[in-house]
Backbone as CSV, one residue per row, in Angstrom:
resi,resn,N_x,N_y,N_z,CA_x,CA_y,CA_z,C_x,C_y,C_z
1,UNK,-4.994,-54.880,-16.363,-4.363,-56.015,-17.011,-3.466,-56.719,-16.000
2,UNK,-3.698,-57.997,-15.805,-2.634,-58.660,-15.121,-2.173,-59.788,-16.285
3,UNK,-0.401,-59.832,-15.854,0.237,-61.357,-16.054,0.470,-61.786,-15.498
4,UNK,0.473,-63.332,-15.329,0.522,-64.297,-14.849,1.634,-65.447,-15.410
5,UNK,2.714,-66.093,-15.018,3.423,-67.199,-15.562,3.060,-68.237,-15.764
6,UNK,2.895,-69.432,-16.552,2.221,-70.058,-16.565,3.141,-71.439,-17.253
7,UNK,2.925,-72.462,-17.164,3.530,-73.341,-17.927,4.275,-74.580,-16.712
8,UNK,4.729,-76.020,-17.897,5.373,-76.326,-16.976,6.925,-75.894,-16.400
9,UNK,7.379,-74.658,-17.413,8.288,-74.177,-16.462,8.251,-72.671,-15.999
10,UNK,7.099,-72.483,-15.653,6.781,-70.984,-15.670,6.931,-70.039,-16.631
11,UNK,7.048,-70.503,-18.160,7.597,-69.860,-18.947,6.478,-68.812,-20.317
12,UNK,5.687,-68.865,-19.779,4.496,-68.369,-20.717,3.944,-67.440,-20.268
13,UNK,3.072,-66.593,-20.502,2.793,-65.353,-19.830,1.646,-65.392,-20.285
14,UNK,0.697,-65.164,-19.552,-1.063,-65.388,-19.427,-1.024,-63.536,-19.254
15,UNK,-1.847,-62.948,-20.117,-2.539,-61.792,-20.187,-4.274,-62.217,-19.721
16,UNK,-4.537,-61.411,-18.958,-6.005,-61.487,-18.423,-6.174,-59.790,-18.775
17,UNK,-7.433,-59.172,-18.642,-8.128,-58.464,-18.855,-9.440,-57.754,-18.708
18,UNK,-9.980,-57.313,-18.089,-11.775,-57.283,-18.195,-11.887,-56.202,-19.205
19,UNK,-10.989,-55.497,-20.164,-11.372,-55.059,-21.168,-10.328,-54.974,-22.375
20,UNK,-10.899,-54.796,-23.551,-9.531,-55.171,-24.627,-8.593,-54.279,-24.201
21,UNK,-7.281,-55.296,-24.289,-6.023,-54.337,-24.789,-5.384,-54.538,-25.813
22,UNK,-5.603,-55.313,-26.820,-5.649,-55.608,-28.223,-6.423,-54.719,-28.781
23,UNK,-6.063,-53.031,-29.312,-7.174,-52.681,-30.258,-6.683,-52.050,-31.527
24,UNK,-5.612,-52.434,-31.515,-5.180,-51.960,-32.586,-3.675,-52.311,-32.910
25,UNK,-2.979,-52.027,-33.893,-1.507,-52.762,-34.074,-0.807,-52.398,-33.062
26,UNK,-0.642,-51.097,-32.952,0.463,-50.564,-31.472,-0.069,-51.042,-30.070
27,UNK,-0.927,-50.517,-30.018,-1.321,-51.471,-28.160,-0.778,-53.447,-28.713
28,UNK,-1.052,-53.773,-29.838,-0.478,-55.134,-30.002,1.075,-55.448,-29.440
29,UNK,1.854,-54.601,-30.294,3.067,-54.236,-30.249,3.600,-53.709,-28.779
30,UNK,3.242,-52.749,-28.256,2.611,-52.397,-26.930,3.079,-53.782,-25.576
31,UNK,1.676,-54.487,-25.996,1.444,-55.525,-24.977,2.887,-56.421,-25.240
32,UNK,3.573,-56.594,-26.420,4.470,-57.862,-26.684,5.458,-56.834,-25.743
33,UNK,6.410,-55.666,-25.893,7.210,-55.648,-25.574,7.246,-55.347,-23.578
34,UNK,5.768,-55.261,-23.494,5.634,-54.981,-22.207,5.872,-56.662,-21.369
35,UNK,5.252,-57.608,-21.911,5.504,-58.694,-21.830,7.148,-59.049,-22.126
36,UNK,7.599,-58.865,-23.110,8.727,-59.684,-23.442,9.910,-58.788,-22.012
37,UNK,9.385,-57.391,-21.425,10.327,-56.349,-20.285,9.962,-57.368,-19.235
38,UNK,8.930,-57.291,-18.817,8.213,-57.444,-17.439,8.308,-59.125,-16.710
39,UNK,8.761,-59.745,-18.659,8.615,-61.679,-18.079,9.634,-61.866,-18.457
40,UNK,10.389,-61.997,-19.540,11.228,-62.312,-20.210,10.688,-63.324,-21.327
41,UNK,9.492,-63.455,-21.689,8.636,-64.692,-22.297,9.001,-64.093,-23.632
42,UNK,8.749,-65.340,-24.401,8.576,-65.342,-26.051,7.162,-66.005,-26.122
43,UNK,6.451,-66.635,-25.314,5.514,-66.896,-26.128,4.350,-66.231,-24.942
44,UNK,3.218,-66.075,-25.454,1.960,-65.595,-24.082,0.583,-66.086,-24.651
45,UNK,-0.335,-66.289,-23.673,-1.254,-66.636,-24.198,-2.583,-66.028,-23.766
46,UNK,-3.301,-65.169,-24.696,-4.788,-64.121,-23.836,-5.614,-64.962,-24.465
47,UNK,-6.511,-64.376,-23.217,-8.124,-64.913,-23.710,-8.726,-63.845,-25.110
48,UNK,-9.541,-64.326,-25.937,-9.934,-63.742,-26.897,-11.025,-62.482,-26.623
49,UNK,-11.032,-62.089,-25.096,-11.724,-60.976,-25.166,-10.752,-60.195,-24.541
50,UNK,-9.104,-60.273,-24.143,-8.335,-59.337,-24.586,-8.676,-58.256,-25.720
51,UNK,-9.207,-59.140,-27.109,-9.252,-58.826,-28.219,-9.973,-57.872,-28.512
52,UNK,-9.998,-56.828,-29.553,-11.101,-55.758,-30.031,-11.759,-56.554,-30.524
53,UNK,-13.646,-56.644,-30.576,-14.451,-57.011,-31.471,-13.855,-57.152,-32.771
54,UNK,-13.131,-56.223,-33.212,-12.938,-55.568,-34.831,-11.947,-56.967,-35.206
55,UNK,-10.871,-57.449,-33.974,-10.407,-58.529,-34.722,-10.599,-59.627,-34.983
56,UNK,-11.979,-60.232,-34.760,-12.528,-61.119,-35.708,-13.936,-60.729,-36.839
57,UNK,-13.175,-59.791,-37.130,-14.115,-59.348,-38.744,-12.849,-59.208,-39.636
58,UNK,-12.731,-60.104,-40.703,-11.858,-60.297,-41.592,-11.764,-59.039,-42.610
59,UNK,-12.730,-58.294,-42.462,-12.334,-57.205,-43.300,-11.545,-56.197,-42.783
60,UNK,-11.506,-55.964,-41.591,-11.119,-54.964,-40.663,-9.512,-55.088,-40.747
61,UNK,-9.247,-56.344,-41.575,-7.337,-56.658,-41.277,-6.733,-56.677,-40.136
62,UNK,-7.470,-56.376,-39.381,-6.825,-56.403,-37.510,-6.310,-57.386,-37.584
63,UNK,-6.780,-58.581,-37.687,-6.305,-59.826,-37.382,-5.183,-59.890,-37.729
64,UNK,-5.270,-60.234,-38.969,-3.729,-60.508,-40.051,-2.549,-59.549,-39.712
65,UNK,-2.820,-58.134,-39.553,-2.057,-56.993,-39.449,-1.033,-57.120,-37.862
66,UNK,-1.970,-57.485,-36.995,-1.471,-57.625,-35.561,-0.635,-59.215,-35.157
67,UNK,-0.952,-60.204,-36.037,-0.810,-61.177,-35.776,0.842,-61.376,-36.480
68,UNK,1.036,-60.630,-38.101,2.237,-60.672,-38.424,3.090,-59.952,-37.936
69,UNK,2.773,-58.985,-37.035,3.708,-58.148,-35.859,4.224,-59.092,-35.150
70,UNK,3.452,-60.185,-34.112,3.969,-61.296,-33.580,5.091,-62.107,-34.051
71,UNK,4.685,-62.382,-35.175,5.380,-63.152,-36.227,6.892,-62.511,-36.226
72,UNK,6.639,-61.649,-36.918,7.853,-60.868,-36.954,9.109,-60.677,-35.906
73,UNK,8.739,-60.496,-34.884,9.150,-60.315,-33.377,9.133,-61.171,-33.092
74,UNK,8.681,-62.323,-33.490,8.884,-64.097,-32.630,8.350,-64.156,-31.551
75,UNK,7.144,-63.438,-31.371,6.366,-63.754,-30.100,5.237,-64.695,-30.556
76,UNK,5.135,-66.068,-29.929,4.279,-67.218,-30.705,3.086,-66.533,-29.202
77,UNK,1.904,-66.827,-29.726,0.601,-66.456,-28.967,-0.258,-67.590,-29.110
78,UNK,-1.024,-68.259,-28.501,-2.565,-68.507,-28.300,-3.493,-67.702,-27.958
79,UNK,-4.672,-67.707,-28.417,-5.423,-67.224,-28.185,-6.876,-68.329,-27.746
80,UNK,-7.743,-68.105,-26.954,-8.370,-69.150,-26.260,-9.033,-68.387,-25.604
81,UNK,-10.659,-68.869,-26.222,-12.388,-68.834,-26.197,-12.708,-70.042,-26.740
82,UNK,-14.241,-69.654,-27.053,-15.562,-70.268,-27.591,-15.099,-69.266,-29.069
83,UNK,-15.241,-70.092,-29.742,-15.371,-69.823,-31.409,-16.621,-70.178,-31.903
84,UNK,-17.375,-70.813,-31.318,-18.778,-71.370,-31.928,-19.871,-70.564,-32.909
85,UNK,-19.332,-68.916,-32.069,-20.362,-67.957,-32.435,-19.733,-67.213,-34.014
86,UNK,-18.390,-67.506,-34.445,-17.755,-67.133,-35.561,-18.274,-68.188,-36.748
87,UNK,-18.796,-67.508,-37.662,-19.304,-68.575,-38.407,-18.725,-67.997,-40.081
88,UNK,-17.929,-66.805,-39.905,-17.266,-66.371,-41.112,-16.575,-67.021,-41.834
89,UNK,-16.472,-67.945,-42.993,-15.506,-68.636,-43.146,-14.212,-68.661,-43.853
90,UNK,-14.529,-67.394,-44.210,-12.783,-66.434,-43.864,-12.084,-66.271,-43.077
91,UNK,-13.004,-66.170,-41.625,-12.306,-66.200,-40.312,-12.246,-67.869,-40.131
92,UNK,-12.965,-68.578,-40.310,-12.825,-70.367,-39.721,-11.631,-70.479,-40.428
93,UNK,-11.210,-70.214,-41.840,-9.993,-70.937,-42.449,-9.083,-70.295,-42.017
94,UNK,-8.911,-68.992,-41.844,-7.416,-68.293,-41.226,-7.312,-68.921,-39.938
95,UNK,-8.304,-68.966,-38.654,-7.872,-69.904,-37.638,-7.260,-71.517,-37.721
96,UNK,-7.781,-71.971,-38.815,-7.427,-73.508,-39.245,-6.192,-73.206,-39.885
97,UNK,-5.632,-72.343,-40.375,-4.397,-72.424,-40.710,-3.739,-71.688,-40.055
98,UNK,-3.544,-71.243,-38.983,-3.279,-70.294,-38.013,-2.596,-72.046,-36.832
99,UNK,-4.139,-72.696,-36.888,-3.080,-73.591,-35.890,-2.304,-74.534,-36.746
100,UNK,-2.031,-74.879,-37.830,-1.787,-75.823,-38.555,0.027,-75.201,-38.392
101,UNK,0.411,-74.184,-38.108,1.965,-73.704,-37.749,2.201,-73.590,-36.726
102,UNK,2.880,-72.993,-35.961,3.544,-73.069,-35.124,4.173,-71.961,-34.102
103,UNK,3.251,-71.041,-34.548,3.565,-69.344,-33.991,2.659,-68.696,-33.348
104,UNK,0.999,-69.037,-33.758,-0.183,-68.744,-33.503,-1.259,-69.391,-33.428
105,UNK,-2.187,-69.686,-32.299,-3.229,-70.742,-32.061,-4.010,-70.252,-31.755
106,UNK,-5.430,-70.587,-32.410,-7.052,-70.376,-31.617,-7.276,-71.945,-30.905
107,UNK,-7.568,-71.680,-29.614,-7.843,-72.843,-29.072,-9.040,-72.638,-27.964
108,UNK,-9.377,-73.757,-27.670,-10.498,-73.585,-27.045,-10.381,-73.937,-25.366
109,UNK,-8.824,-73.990,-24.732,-9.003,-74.169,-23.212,-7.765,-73.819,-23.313
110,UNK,-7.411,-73.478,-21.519,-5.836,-72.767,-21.265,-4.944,-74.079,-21.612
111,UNK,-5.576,-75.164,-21.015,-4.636,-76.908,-21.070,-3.751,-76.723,-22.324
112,UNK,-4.844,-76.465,-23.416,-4.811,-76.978,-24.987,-3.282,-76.007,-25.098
113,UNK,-3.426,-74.322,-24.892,-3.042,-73.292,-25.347,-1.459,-73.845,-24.669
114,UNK,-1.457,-74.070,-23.456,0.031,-74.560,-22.648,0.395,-75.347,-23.592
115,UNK,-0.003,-76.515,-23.646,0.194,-77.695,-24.344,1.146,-77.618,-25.448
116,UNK,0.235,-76.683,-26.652,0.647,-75.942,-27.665,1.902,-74.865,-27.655
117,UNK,1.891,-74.475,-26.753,2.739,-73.527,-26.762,4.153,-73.971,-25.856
118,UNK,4.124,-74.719,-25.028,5.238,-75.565,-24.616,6.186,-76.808,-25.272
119,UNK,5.051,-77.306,-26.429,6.204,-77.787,-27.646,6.024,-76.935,-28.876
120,UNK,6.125,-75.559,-28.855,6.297,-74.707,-29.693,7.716,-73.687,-29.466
């Protein structure tokens, strides 16, 4: 796992990966406070294959479960892939209302995810 700073004031923390470290609530929890030691960041933004498979299957609760940990702790996240291949639309509406606030984003480029997360 590497981080990276990112933003226009270096203030965001890019998680990269070549395998999940999202797999469950505690490695979630895990990654925030290792981030919030290591950067000083409140907000970070991984690519969606950080992610376990399991958290985009809406039954699995991963999603929801890991995401209100964030919440909670005030760590605002993007998350940023190709969504094309999600066609659940349990999962399409929780992402559509996921960006419609202000804590958590599916987006589809790093630009978008900065963007978002620098007037957040």
């Amino acid at each position: 796992m590497k981080i990276t700073l990112v933003g226009p004031a270096a203030d965001i923390a890019y998680i990269e990966s070549e395998e999940p470290v999202i797999t469950d609530v505690q490695s979630a929890i895990d990654l925030m406070a290792t981030v919030r030691y290591d950067t000083g960041c409140d907000r970070m933004i991984v690519d969606k294959d950080v992610l376990a498979k399991g958290f985009f299957i809406p039954s699995t609760c991963l999603a929801g479960d890991v995401l209100q940990k964030y919440i909670n702790y005030k760590m605002k996240i993007a998350i940023v892939g190709d969504y094309s291949s999600h066609t659940s639309k349990p999962l399409k509406d929780f992402m559509y209302e996921s960006n419609r606030g202000k804590d958590i984003f599916f987006l589809s480029s790093m630009e978008e995810a900065i963007e978002r997360l620098s007037g957040a």
